[in-house]
C-alpha positions in Angstrom: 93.5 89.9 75.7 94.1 86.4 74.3 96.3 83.8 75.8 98.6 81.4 74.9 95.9 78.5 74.8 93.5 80.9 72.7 96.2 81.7 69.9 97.7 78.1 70.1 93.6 76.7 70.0 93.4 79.1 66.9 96.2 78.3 64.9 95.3 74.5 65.4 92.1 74.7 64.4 93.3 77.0 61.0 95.6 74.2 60.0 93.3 71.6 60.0 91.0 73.7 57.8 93.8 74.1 55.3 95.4 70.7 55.6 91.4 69.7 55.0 91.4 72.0 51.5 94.8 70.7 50.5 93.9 66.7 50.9 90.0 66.9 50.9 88.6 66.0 53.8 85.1 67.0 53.5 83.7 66.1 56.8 87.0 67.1 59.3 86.9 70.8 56.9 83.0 71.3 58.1 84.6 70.5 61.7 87.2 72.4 62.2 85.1 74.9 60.5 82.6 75.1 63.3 85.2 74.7 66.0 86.9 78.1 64.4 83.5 79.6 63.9 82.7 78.8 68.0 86.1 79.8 69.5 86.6 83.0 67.3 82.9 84.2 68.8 83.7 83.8 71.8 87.1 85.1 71.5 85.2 87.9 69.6 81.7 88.2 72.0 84.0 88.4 75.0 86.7 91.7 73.9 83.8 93.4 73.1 81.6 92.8 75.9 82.6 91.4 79.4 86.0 92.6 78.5 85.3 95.9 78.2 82.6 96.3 80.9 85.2 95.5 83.7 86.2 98.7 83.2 83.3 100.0 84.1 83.7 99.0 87.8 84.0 101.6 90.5 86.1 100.7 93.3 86.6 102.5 96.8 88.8 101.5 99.8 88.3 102.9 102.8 90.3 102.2 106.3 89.1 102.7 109.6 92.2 104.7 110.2 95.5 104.9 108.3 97.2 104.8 112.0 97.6 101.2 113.4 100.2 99.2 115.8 101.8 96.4 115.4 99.5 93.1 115.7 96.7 95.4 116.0 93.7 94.5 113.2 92.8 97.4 111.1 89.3 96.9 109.5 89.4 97.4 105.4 86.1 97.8 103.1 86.4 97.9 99.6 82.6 98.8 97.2 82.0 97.6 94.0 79.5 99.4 91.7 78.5 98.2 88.1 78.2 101.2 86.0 77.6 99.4 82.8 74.6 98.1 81.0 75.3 94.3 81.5 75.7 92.3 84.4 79.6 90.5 84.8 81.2 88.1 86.9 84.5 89.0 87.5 87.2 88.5 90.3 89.0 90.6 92.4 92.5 90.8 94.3 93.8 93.6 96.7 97.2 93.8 96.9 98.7 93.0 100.2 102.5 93.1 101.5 103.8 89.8 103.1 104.3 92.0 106.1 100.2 91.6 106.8 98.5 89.0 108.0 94.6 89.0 106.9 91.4 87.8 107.1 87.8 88.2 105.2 86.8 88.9 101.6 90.2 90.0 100.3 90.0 88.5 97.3 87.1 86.6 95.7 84.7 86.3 93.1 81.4 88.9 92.1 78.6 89.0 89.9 77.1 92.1 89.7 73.8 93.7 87.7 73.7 96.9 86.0 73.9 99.5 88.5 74.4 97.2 91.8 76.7 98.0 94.7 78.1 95.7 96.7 81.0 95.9 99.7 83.6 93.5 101.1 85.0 93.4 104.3 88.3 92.2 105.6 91.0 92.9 108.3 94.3 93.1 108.4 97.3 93.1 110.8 101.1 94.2 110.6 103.6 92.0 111.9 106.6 94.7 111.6 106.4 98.8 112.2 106.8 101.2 109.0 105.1 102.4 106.2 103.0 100.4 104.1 100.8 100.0 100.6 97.5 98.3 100.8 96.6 97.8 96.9 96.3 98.9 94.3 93.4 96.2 93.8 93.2 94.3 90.9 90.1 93.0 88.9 90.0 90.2 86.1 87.7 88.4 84.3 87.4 85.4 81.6 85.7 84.1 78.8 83.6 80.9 79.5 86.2 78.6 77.4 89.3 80.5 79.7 90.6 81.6 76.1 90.4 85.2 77.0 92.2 87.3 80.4 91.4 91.3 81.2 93.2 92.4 83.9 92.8 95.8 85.6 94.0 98.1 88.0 90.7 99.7 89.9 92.1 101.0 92.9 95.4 103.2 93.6 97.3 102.1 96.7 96.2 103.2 100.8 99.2 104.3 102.8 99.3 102.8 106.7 101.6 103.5 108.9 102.3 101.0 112.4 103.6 101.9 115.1 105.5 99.3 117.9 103.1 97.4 119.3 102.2 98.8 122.9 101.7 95.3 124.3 105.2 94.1 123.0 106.5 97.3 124.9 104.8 96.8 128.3 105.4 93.0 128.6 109.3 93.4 127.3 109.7 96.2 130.0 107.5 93.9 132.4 109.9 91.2 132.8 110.7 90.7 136.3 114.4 89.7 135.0 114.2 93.4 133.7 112.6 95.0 136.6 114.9 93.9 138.8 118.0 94.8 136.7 117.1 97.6 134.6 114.3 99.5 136.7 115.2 99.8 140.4 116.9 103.5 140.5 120.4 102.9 139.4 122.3 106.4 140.4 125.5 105.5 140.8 127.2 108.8 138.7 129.0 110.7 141.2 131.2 113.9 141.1 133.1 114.0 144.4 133.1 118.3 145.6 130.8 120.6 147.4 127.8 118.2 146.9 125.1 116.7 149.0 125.8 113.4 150.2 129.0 112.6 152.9 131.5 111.1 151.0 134.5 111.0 152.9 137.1 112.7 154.7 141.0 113.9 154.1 143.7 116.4 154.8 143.1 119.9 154.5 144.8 122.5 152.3 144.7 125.7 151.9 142.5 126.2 148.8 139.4 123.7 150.7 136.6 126.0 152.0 136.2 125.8 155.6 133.0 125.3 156.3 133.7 121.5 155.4 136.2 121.2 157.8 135.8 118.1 160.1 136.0 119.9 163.6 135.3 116.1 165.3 138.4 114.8 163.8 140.3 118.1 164.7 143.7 116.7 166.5 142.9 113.0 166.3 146.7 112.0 165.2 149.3 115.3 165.6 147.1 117.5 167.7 146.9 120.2 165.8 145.8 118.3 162.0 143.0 119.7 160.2 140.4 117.1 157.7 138.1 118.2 155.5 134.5 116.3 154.4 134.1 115.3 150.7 131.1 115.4 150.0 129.4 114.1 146.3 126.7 114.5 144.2 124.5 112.6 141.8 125.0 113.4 138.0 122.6 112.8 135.3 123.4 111.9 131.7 122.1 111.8 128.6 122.0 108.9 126.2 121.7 108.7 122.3 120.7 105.7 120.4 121.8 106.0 116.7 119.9 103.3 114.7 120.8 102.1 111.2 118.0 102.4 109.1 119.8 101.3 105.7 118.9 98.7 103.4 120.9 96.4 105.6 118.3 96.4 108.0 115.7 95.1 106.3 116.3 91.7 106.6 114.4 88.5 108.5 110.7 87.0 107.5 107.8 86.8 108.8 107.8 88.9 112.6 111.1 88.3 112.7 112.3 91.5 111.2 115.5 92.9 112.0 114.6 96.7 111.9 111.7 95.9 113.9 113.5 93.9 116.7 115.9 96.5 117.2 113.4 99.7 117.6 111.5 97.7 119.9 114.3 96.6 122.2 115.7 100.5 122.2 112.3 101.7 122.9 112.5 99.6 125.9 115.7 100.1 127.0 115.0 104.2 127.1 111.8 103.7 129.1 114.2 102.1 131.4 116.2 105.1 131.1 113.7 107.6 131.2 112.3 106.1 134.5 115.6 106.3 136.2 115.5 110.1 135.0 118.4 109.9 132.6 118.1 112.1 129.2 117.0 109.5 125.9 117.7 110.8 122.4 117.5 109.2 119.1 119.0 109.4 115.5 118.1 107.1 112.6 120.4 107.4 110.1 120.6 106.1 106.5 121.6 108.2 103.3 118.2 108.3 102.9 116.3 108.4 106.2 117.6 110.9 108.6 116.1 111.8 111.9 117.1 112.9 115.1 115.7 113.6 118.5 117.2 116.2 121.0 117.8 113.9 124.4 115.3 114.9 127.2 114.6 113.8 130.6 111.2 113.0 130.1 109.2 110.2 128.0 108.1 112.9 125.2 111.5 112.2 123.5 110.2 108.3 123.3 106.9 109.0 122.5 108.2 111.4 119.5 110.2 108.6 118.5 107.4 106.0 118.2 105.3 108.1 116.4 107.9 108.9 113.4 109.4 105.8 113.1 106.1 104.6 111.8 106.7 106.5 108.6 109.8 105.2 107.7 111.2 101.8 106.3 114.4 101.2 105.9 117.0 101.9 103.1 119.9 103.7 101.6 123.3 102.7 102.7 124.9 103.3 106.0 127.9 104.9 106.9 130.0 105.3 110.0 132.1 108.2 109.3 128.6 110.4 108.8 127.3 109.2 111.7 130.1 110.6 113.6 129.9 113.6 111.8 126.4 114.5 112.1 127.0 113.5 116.4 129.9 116.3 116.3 126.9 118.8 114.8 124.0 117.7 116.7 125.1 116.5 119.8 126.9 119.9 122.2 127.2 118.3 125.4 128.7 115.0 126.8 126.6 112.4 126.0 126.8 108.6 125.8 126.1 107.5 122.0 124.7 103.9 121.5 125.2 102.3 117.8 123.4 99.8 116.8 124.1 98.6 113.0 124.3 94.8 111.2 127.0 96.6 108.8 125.6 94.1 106.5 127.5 95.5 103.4 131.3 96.1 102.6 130.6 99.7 101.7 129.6 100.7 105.2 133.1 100.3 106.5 134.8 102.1 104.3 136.7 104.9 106.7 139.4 106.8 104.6 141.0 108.6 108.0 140.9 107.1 111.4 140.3 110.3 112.8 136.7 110.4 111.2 135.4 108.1 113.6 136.7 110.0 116.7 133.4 112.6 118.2 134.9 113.0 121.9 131.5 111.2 122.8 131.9 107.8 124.6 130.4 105.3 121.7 129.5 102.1 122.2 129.2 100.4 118.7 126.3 96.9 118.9 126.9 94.8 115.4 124.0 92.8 115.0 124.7 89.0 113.8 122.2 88.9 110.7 122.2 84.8 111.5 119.5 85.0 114.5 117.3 87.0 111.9 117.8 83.9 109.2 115.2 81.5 108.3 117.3 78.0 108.9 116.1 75.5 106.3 114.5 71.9 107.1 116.8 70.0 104.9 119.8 68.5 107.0 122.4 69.2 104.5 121.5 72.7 103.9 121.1 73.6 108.0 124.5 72.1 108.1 125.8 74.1 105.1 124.3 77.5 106.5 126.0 77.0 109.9 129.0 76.4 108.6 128.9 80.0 106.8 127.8 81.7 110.2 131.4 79.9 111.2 132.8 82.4 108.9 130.6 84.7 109.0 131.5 85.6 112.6 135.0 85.6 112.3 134.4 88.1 110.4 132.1 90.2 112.9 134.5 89.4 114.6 137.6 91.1 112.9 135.3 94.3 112.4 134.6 94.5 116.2 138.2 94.3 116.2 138.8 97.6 114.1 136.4 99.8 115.9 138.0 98.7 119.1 141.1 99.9 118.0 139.9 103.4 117.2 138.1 104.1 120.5 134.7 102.3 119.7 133.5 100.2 122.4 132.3 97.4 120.2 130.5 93.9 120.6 128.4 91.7 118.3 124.9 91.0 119.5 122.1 87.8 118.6 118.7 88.3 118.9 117.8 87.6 122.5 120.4 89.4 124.0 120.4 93.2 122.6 117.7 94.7 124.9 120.4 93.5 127.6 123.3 94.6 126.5 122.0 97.7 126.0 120.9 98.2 129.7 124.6 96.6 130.9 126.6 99.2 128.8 124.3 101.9 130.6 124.8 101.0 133.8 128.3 100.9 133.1 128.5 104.5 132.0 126.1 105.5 135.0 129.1 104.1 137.4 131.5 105.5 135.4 130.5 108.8 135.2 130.0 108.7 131.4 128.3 111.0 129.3 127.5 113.3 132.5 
């Protein structure tokens, strides 16, 4: 393949050799001769050679496993072997998402002899959970007057999936701000009846078994006035967190990645759950990812959860009024139903009936403010410009929030910082409550 500069070179050099027949320039004509006779060979020497022997490269990319977390390095070796009859010096590229960091011989340049193997190493390391390519790797080579480019494609893409990063997990969970809010035994859901724990005492009727009759207040105020004990005991509930998982999500930069915020922070907040032996469920929901997880009172429900969220990435569109739907279907008993969406898009609040959005389930509906995932440029007048659309941008938020309030959604707008919280203070709310039990 020829380039720009080689065809514009070539044309050059052809008009001086006519413009030297048509005026007579005898010595520029054996010039530009010789410079037409050296370029075309090794425009010629170098399609017919080194530019089809890079072809004859065999690549292979093996991983050390095609299972990783996040932040974790994952080591990468890719083998080169010459199976043609000449030696070339080519360079090489492998494909990486801006979602890795990396280190080593990624890319690179090689000379190689006929028959000669040689292998690269590098390492890489996700910065977000999901699904990723590594490749396809590509090779190219040049002509020794850079006239001439052969690209090719030598390796098809590897597939790794990451998983949330078990240190981020443990040292999120491992604040003592958390452990003392989130992780001290918070049984507060009571059902006042014939339970275990002495509640309190009133007047007895006739319907009140008597065996809870309070025979040391017998007579206190009349003589003759019976009381009976209330006694209570201590519900458990299950709790659903429904994640948006639509193209909305994928917003942010570097590890500041929306999707990859959120599943961290409602991993954390259902081991905090879990460990005060209330059910966890999931559902991630998008019209083109769909998952749900039955809510159990054990960690399996979480641990299922980490390990499929690593094969998915977000995308599709989002929408509220089959979220509700699919809670009606899935979800039998009382539960309480966290939402967690940015709504990023106009289409994801299109409700035609009211009704739609009402599942007999107590929702609580977190907006996430897509500002806190922004990156806010260096220049003055553009930082000052972007805050002034967040301005608007929340009033906004702020006027959904509104709607959803108004049809018996629970609903706030949430930053970055705060979600794993507000997530745990909506829970403890329903534990006192008695929702969801």
């Amino acid at each position: 393949m020829i380039k720009k500069s080689g065809y514009a070179l070539l044309g050059v050099l052809t008009y001086g050799i006519l413009e030297s027949l048509i005026f007579g320039y005898n010595y520029f004509i054996i010039f530009t001769l010789v410079m037409f006779f050296v370029v075309s060979s090794d425009i010629i020497l170098f399609n017919v050679g080194q530019g089809r022997d890079i072809k004859k490269i065999i690549t292979e990319r093996t991983l050390l496993s095609d299972h990783s977390r996040k932040n974790q390095w994952v080591q990468v070796s890719v083998s080169f072997r010459n199976n043609g009859r000449r030696g070339i010096r080519f360079r090489y590229y492998d494909t990486l998402s801006d979602i890795f960091l990396s280190k080593g011989d990624f890319e690179g340049e090689m000379v190689l002899r006929p028959g000669e193997t040689r292998t690269v190493n590098y390492q890489i390391s996700s910065q977000a959970i999901g699904k990723y390519q590594i490749g396809p790797l590509r090779l190219y080579t040049e002509d020794p007057m850079k006239l001439c480019l052969v690209n090719d494609i030598a390796e098809k893409p590897n597939e790794i999936q990451i998983s949330p990063s078990a240190s981020e997990l443990f040292s999120q969970r491992s604040e003592r701000l958390s452990n003392f809010l989130f992780t001290v035994g918070i049984h507060f859901s009571k059902k006042s009846g014939q339970g275990y724990d002495f509640y309190g005492i009133r007047d007895y009727t006739e319907s009140d078994d008597f065996r809870y009759i309070a025979w040391n207040r017998y007579g206190s105020v009349t003589g003759e006035d019976l009381y009976i004990k209330q006694m209570e005991e201590e519900r458990q509930i299950d709790v659903y967190f429904v994640l948006d998982y639509s193209d909305g999500m994928n917003q942010g930069f570097g590890s500041r990645r929306m999707y990859d915020h959120v599943v961290t922070s409602v991993l954390n907040a259902a081991y905090n759950i879990a460990r005060n032996h209330d059910g966890v469920g999931f559902m991630v929901k998008s019209t083109t990812q769909e998952m749900f997880i039955a809510a159990r009172k054990t960690q399996e429900p979480i641990k299922e959860m980490e390990k499929r969220i690593a094969s998915m990435r977000p995308s599709g569109d989002f929408r509220m009024e089959s979220v509700v739907e699919q809670l009606k279907r899935n979800i039998r008993k009382n539960a309480v139903v966290f939402i967690i969406s940015p709504l990023a898009y106009a289409e994801n609040l299109r409700v035609l009936d009211k009704r739609a959005l009402t599942s007999g389930h107590p929702k609580y509906l977190f907006i996430l403010d897509q500002y806190f995932y922004a990156e806010l440029p260096r220049d003055q007048v553009e930082r000052k410009l972007m805050m002034s659309l967040e301005v608007k941008h929340r009033k906004n938020l702020q006027a959904v929030s509104k709607f959803f309030n108004s049809v018996g959604i629970k609903s706030s707008i949430v930053g970055r910082d705060d979600l794993l919280l507000r997530l745990m203070v909506e829970y403890e709310y329903a534990r006192n409550m008695n929702l969801g039990s």
